[in-house]
Structures are given as C-alpha cells and as structure tokens.
LUMSE-681647 format. One record per residue (C-alpha): residue number from 1; x, y, z. Coordinates in steps of 0.5 Angstrom, whole numbers, plus 2048, in hexadecimal, padded with zeros to 3 digits. Each point is the difference from the previous one (the first is absolute). Layout:
N
{k:NUM, x:X, y:Y, z:Z}
...
This chain:
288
{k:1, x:7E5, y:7EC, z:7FC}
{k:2, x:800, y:7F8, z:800}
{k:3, x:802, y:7FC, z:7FA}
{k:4, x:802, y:7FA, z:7FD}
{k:5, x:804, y:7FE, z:7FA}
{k:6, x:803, y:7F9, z:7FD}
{k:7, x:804, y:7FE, z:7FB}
{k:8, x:805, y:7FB, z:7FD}
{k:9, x:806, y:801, z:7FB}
{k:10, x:805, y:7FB, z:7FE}
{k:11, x:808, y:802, z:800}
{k:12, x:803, y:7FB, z:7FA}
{k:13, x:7FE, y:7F8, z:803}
{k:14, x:7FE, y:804, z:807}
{k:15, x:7F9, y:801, z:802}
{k:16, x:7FE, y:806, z:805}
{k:17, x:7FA, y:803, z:804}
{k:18, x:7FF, y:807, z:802}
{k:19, x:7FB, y:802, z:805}
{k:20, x:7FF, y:807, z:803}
{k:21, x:7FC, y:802, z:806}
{k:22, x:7FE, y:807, z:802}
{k:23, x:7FE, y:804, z:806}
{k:24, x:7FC, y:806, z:801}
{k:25, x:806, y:806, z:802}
{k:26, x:800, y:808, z:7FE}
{k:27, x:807, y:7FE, z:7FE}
{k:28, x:804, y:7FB, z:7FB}
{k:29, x:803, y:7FA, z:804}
{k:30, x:802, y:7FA, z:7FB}
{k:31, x:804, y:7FA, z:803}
{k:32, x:803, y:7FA, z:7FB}
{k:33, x:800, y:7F8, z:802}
{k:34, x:805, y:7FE, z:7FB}
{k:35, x:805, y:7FB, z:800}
{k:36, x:807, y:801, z:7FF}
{k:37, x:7FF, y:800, z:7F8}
{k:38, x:7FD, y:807, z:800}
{k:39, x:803, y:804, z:805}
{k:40, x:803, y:804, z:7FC}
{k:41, x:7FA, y:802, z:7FC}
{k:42, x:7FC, y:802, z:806}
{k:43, x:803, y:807, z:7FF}
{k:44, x:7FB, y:800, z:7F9}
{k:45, x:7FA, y:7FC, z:803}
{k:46, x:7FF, y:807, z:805}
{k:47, x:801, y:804, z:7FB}
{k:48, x:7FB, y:7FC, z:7FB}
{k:49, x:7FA, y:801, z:806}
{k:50, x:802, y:807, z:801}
{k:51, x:7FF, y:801, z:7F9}
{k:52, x:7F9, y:7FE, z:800}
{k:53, x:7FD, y:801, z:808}
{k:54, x:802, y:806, z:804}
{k:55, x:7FD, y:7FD, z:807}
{k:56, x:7FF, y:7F8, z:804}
{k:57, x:804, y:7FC, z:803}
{k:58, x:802, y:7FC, z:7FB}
{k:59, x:804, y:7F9, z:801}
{k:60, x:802, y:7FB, z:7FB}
{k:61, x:802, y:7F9, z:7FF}
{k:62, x:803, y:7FD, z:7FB}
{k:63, x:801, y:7F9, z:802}
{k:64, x:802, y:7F9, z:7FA}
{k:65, x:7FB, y:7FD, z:7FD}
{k:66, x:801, y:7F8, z:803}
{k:67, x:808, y:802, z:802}
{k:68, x:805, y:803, z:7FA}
{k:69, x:803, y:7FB, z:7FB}
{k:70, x:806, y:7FD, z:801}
{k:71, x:804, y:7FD, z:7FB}
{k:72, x:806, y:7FB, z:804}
{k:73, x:805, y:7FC, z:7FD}
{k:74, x:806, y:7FC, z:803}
{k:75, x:807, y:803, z:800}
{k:76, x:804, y:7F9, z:7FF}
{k:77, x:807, y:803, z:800}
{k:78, x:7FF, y:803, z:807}
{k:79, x:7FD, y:7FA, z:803}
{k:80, x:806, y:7FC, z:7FC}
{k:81, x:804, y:805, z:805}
{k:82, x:7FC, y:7FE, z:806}
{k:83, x:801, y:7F9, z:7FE}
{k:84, x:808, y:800, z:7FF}
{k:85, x:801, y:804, z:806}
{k:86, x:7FD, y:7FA, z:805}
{k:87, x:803, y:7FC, z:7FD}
{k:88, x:807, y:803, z:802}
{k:89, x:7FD, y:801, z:807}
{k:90, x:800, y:7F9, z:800}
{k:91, x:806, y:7FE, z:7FD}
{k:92, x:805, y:806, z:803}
{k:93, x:7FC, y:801, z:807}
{k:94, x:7FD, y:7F8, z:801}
{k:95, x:7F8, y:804, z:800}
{k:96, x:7FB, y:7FB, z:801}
{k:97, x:7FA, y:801, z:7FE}
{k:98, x:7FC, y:7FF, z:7F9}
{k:99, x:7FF, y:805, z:7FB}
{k:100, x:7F9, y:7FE, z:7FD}
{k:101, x:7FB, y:803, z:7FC}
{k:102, x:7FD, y:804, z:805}
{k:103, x:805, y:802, z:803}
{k:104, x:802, y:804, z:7F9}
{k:105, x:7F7, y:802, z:801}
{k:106, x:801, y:805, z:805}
{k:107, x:806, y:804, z:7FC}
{k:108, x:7FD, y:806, z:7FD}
{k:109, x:805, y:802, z:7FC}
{k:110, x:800, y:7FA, z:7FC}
{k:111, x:7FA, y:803, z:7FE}
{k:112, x:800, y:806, z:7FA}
{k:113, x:7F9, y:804, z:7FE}
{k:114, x:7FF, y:801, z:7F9}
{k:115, x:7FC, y:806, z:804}
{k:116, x:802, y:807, z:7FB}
{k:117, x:801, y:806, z:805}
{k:118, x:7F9, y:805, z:800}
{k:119, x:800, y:805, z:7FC}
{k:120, x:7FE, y:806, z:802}
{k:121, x:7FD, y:803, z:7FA}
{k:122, x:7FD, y:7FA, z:7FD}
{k:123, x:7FC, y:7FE, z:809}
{k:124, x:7FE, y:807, z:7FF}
{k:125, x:7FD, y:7FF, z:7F9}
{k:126, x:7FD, y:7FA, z:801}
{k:127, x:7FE, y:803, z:808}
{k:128, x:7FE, y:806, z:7FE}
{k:129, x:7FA, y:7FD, z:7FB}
{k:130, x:7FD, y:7FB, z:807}
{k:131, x:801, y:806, z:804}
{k:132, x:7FC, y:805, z:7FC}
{k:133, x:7FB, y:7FB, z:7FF}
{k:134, x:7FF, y:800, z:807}
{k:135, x:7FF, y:808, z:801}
{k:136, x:7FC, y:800, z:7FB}
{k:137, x:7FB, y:7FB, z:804}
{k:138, x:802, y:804, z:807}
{k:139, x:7FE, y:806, z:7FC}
{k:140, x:7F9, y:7FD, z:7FE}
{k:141, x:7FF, y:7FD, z:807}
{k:142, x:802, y:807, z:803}
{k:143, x:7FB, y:804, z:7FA}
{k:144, x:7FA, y:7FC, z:802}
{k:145, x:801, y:802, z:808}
{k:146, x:801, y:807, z:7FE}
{k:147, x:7FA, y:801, z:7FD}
{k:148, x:7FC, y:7FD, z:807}
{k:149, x:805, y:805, z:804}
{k:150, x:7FD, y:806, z:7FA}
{k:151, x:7FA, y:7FE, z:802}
{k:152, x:801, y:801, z:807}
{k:153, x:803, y:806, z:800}
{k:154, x:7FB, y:803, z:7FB}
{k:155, x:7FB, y:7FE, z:806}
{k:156, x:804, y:804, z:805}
{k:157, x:801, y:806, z:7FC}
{k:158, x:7F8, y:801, z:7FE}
{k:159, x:7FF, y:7FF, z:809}
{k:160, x:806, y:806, z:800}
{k:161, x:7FD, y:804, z:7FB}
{k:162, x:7F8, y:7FF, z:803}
{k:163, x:803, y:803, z:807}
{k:164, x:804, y:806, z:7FC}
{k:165, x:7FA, y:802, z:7FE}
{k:166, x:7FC, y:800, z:806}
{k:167, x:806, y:804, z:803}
{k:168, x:800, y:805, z:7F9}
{k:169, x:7F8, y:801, z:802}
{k:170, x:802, y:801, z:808}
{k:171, x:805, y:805, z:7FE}
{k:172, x:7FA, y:807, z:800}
{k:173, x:7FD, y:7FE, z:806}
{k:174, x:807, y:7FF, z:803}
{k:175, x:801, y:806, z:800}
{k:176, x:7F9, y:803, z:802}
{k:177, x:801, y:7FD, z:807}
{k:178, x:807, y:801, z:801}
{k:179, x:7FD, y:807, z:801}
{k:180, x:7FA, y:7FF, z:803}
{k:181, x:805, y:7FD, z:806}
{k:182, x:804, y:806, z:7FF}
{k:183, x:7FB, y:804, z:802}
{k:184, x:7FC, y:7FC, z:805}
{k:185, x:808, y:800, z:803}
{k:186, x:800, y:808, z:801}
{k:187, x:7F9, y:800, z:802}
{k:188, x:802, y:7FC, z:806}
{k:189, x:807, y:805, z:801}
{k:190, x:7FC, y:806, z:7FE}
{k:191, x:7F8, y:800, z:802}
{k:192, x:7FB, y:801, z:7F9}
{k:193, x:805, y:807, z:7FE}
{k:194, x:804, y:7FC, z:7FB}
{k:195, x:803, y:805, z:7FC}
{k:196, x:800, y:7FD, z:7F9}
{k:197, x:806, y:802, z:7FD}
{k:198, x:804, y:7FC, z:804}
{k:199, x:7FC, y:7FB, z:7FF}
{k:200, x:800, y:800, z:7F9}
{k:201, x:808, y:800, z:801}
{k:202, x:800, y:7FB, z:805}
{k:203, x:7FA, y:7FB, z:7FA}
{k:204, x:805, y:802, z:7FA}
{k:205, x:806, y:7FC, z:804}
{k:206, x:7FC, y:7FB, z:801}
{k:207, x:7FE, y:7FF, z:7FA}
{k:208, x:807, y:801, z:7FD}
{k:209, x:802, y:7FA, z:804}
{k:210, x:7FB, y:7FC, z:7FF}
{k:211, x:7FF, y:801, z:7F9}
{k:212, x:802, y:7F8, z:7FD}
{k:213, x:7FF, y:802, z:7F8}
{k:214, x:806, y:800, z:7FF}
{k:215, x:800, y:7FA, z:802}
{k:216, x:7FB, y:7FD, z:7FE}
{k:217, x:802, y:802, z:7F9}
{k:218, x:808, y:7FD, z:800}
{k:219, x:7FD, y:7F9, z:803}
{k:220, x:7FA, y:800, z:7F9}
{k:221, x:806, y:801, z:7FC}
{k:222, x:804, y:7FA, z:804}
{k:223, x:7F9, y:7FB, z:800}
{k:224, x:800, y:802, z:7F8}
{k:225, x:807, y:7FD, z:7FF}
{k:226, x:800, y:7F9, z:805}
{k:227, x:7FA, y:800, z:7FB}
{k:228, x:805, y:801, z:7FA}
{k:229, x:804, y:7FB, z:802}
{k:230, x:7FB, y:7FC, z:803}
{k:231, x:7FF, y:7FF, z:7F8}
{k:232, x:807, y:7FF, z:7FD}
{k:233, x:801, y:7F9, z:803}
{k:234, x:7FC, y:7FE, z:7FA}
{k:235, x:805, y:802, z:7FD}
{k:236, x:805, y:7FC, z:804}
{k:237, x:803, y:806, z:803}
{k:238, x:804, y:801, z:807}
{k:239, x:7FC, y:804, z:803}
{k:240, x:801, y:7FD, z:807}
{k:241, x:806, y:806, z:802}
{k:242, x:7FB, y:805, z:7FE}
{k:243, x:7FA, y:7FE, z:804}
{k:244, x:805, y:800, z:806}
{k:245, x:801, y:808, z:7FE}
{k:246, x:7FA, y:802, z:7FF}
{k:247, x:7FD, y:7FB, z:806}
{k:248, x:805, y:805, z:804}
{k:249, x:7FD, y:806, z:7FD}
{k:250, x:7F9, y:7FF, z:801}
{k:251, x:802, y:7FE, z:808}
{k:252, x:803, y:807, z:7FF}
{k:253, x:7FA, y:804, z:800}
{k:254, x:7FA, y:7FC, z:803}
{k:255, x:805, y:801, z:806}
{k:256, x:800, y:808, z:7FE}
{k:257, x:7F9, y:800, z:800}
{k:258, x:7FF, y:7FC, z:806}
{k:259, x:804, y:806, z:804}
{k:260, x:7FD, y:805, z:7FD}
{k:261, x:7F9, y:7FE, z:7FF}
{k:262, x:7FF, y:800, z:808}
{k:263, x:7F8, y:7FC, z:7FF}
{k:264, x:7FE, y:7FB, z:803}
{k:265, x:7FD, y:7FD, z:7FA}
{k:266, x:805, y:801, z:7FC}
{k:267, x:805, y:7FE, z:804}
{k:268, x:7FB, y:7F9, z:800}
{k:269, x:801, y:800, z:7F8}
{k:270, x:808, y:801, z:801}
{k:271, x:802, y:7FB, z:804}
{k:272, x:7FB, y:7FB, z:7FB}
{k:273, x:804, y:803, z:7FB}
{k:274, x:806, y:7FE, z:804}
{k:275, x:7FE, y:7F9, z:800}
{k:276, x:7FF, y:800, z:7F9}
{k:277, x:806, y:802, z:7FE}
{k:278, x:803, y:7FB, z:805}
{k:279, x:7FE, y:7FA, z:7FC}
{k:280, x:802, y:804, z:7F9}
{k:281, x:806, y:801, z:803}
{k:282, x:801, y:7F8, z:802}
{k:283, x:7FC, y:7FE, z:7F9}
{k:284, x:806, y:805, z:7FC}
{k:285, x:806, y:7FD, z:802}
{k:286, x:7FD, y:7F9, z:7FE}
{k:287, x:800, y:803, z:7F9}
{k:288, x:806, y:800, z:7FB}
C-alpha cells in the first residue's frame, strides 16, 4: 500500500529530517538516502521497518535540516608553518611571489572542526524517535487505504459468493441431464432398446464426475476465512500473505468445478467467478 511519513529529530546542535515514501509490493523492499553520518546505522533502520511492516516498497530519506552545524576554527601554529616555510623559499631558493591572506584561504588544513565523531548509539537514539514517527504516520496513512481496499474485496466476495450459490442450486439439475444425454446417445448408437442397466451404469459415472459438492463445500470454507481475515485489518493484522493463499485455493476449486461441471450455465458462472477472483487476487496483494 502507498504511504507517507515525515518527521524531524535533532542530534546534539544538528537538526535532521526523515521522510519515508511507500509503494504497493507483495514483499518488503526498503532502501535508505542517507548521508554519510548514518550509514552505519542503515542495518537498524531496516530492521526497525520490519519491525512494524511486513509488505511495501519502502524508501527513506534522511537528509539535514538547513545543512549540519560546523564549528571552524583557526590553527595558527599550522599557518605559522606555512608562513616560515615561504619565507624560506624566498630567502634559500629566491621564490618570488607574495604570501598573502588568500593564499593562507585556500589551506584546508589550517583549518580545524570542532565537529565531535558521530556516535552511533546516541544518532540512533536520537534517529530512532524521527523515524518512528514517520512509521507511525506511514501506518495510519496506509490504515486508511486498507480500509477502502477492505471495502472492495468485501464486494468482490459477496459477487463470488452470489455465483457459487447458482452453481450450488445448478448442482441437481447437472446431474439429471447428464443422464438424459447418456441416454439420447445410446438411443442413437442402440435404437429405442436401451438396456437400463447399462444406462444406469454409465449415469452413475456421469454423476460421480460431475458431482461438485465437494467443491462447492471446501470453497464456502475458503470465502468464510478471506471474510475473517477481511475483519482483522481492523485490528491492524497482516493479512495480505493470507489472502494470497486462500485467493489460491479458492482459484483452485472453481477450476475443479469448471472441469467437472461439463454445463454450459455453470461454465458462465465459472468464468465470472474467474473474474472475481482476478481482481481479489490484485486487490490482495495490496493488502499488508
């Protein structure tokens, strides 16, 4: 699910900002813009989003909040060094050429930074807080989605549901013309003497293959746990790799019963139950 997230958090004098974007994706995928300051801590901040999401494209940035404070100050004894050392060139070598101030300018490393090394602990104690934060309104964001994703799917079971009970009711009458066009066949093979042990054999086959109870009761079972779980993201439960299995299993039997149910109405109703389930497969693997 999509979703956005920002926060700011402060490191000592230095003043930061978090941003995390998501994307829809059936897995978890998490990259980090971060300077050079964080990358030791990038190990923490994936582990942190897995904490709390399971699926997404995650991508997070953590950029300074109007450029990190530098603290500068002027090393006078390195620029004495610098000083007596042309002075030498001129005087032992015959050097021409002035040594003025923004000669001195352009030496770094005249120049100290009162910068301390990052600490680890302390960036990721301070990091930690900004980036929860943002989760937390990543989370919300993608919370509200969820529900109209919820919504949706609960559409699409009620359609699939409607057309598993038109082929529940097609069941009976499947089996009657199944032998009814066994026995138009051997009347055309055989003339008017049919012999009805034979075509009682031959109807109880048709029946046996034909019969989609089995089917139809392992799919209500199926249907009533998408429902279930349709109820947990309330709750904020991950249910996305749930509905992934059961969108699979549902898949399952309607293609069972669209081989054994050789009808042309409930072959209609198949291939809409088909369609359904193609948009609650999409729809699901949106869902955390």
């Amino acid at each position: 699910m999509t979703g956005y997230g920002r926060a700011e958090f402060t490191v000592n004098e230095d003043a930061f900002i978090v941003e995390v974007k998501t994307l829809n994706n059936r897995y978890i995928d998490i990259n980090i813009r971060a300077g050079e300051r964080f990358f030791g801590l990038e190990h923490r901040i994936r582990e942190e989003v897995k904490r709390r999401f399971s699926r997404g494209s995650f991508t997070i940035y953590i950029s300074a909040s109007g450029g990190e404070t530098l603290h500068q100050s002027l090393n006078l004894e390195v620029a004495k060094t610098y000083l007596d050392a042309a002075k030498t060139l001129k005087l032992k070598l015959g050097v021409s050429g002035d040594t003025d101030v923004e000669f001195f300018l352009r030496l770094k490393d005249i120049f100290t930074s009162g910068k301390k090394t990052p600490d680890a602990d302390s960036d990721w104690a301070a990091m930690q807080k900004g980036l929860g934060a943002a989760l937390a309104q990543v989370d919300e964001w993608r919370g509200r989605e969820g529900m109209a994703l919820k919504a949706d799917l609960l559409t699409r079971l009620k359609n699939l549901e409607r057309n598993l009970e038109t082929v529940e009711k097609a069941a009976p009458d499947i089996n009657e013309r199944c032998v009814n066009r066994i026995k138009e066949a051997i009347e055309r093979l055989v003339g008017q003497g049919v012999d009805e042990t034979r075509l009682l054999t031959e109807a109880a086959i048709c029946a046996e293959r034909s019969d989609v109870t089995e089917e139809v009761v392992r799919l209500k079972s199926h249907v009533a746990a998408f429902r279930r779980y349709l109820d947990s993201i309330e709750h904020g439960e991950p249910v996305g790799k749930k509905l992934d299995f059961l969108c699979q299993e549902i898949g399952r039997e309607i293609n069972t019963i669209g081989s054994k149910a050789a009808d042309v109405s409930v072959t209609r109703t198949v291939i809409e139950m088909k369609n359904e389930l193609e948009k609650m497969r999409e729809q699901s693997q949106n869902v955390e």
